[in-house]
C-alpha positions, -999 to +999 in steps of 0.1 A: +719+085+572+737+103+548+777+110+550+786+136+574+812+148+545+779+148+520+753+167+545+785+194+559+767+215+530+737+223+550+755+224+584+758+265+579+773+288+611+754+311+627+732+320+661+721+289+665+733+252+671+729+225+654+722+187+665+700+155+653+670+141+669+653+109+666+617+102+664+597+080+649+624+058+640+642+079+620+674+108+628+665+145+617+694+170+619+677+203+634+693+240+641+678+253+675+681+289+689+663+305+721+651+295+747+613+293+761+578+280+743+588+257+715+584+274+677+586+239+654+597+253+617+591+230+583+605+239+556+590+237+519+604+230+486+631+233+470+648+244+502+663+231+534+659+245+578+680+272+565+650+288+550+641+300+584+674+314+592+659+349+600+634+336+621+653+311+643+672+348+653+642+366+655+620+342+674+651+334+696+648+375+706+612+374+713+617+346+739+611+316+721+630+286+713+629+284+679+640+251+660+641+244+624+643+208+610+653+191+578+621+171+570+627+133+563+649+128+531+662+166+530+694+179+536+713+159+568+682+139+577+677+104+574+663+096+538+647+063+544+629+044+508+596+055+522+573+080+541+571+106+519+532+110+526+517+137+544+506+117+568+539+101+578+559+138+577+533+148+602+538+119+626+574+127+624+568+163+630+548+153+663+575+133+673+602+159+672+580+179+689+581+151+718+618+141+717+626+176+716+613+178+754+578+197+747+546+184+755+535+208+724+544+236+700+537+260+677+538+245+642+552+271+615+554+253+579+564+265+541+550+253+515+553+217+517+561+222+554+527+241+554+508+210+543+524+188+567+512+219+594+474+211+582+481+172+587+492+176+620+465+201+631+441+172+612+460+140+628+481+153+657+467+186+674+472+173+710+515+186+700+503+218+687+488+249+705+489+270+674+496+267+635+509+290+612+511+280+572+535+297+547+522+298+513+503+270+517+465+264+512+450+238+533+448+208+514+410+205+503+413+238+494+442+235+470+428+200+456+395+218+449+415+247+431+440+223+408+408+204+394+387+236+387+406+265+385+425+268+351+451+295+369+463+275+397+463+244+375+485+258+349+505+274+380+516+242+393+519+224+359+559+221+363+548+195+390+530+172+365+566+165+351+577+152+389+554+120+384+581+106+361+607+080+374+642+092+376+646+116+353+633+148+376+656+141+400+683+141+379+675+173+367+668+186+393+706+179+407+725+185+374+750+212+365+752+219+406+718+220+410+707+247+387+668+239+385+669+248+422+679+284+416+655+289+386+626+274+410+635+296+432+639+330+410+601+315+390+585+315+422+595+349+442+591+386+435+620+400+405+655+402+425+651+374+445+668+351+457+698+369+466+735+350+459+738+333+494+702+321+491+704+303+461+742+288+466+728+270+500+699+260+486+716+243+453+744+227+475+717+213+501+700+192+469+737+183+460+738+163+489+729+127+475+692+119+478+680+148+485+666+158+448+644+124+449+632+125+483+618+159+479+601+151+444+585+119+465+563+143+486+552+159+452+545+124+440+526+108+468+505+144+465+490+137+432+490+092+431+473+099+462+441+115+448+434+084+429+440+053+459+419+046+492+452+061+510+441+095+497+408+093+495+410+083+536+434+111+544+409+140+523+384+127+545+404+131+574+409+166+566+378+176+558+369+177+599+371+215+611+410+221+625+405+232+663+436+252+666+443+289+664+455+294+628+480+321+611+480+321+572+506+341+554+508+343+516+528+360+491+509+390+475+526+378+442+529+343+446+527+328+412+530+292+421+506+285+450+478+315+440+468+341+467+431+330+456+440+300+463+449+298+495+422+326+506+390+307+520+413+285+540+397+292+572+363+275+563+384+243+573+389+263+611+371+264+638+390+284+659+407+319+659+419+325+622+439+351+610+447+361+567+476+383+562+492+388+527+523+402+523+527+427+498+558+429+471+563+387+480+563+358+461+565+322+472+591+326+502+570+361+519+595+349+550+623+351+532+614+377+504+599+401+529+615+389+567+608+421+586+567+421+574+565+386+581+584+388+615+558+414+620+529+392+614+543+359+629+555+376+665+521+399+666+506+369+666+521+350+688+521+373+712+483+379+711+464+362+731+426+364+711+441+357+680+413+369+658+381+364+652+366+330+649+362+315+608+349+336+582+315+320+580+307+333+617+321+371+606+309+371+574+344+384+559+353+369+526+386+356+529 
């Protein structure tokens, strides 16, 4: 695991506590706040748990206990050679889930943490009672889109230069971490991300191996489209997800496209629920924390979470 002195970066103060779990044969360090039903919280990239800082107080308030992990090679989790597939960072998922003392959660995921969401709800859904995704399309959906829509394949073109060895990874750490902040400021609405965002979020991919752990998920996501691993795992997916779901997007996302991600509840069959969040880019929950709030605790708190898939309502979503 990585230096105590080397992770103290992402070990921030605040309304919440912080500890490490393991499962699945690896240590995560996790920030936990609240008490009552378990609220699981993936981050996405280029970020770290604190990404969900507002929510760990907000979801705390409402009567939850809210917990927030660095996903495997981020921040002060283990960062292991391997397991950088979606499958893999949804078994650990469902093991935190376990070792935290929960026979099941709800699964709320960014971006990356988003995908991992779908896998679980694909591989894992006796952990999860309900999913919510972040900016996050499920992942047929957004395979279909990068092959045939010219937008969302030019959108996520910086990502082509991630299947390089090295070199990304070093850029992506260099003078303190700058790439991070212009990510970050590329990807939201103009006047985002405010100072403290963007200092935490550079000094979490200074801690050493953070920058190439995070590029692997990008790089198992595209060399997987080609091998039997991803060709299994697509197939996998492409069985209806029996959970309730919540999907949030950016009106203004410019990286992961709001048309992208809008049809995602073909692949549910179960309560489904769109909301877009006006004025937000790529981070809606961080850009926009009291509309999101809104959406994620209404939600939660409903018991018929919406109409069944769009096919059976005949919305177009």
């Amino acid at each position: 695991m990585t230096d105590p002195t080397d992770a103290s970066a992402v070990l921030i103060d605040g309304p919440w506590k912080h500890r490490t779990v393991s499962a699945a044969g690896t240590r995560f360090h996790v920030a936990e706040a609240g008490d009552g039903p378990l609220v699981l919280l993936l981050h996405g990239f280029p970020q770290f748990w604190w990404t969900w800082h507002a929510q760990l107080a907000s979801l705390a308030e409402a009567g939850y206990r809210a917990v927030a992990a660095d996903l495997r090679g981020v921040g002060a989790s283990d960062k292991p050679p391997r397991g950088y597939d979606l499958i893999t960072a949804a078994s650990d998922a469902a093991g935190l889930v376990r070792a935290l003392g929960a026979a099941d959660a709800v699964v709320v995921g960014h971006g990356t943490g988003g995908l991992i969401g779908w896998t679980m709800a694909g591989y894992f859904p006796w952990v999860m009672r309900r999913l919510a995704v972040v900016s996050a399309p499920h992942p047929l959906r957004l395979r279909r889109a990068v092959l045939t829509s010219p937008g969302q394949a030019w959108a996520v073109r910086g990502l082509f230069g991630h299947q390089a060895p090295m070199a990304p990874e070093r850029l992506l750490a260099a003078d303190g971490a700058a790439r991070v902040g212009a990510l970050l400021r590329s990807w939201s609405r103009p006047g985002w991300p405010d100072p403290e965002t963007e200092r935490y979020c550079r000094a979490a991919f200074g801690v050493p191996g953070t920058a190439h752990c995070s590029l692997e998920y990008h790089r198992w996501l595209f060399r997987s489209q080609v091998r039997p691993d991803g060709h299994r795992y697509m197939r996998r997916m492409s069985a209806p997800i029996g959970l309730p779901v919540l999907q949030v997007h950016g009106e203004r996302d410019p990286f992961l496209l709001p048309q992208t991600a809008r049809g995602s509840g073909r692949h549910v069959d179960a309560p489904y629920r769109w909301r877009l969040v006006r004025d937000a880019g790529h981070f809606p929950h961080q850009e926009r924390p009291e509309a999101f709030d809104a959406a994620l605790l209404g939600w939660l708190g409903d018991t018929e979470p919406d109409d069944w898939g769009p096919e059976r309502t005949g919305q177009n979503r």
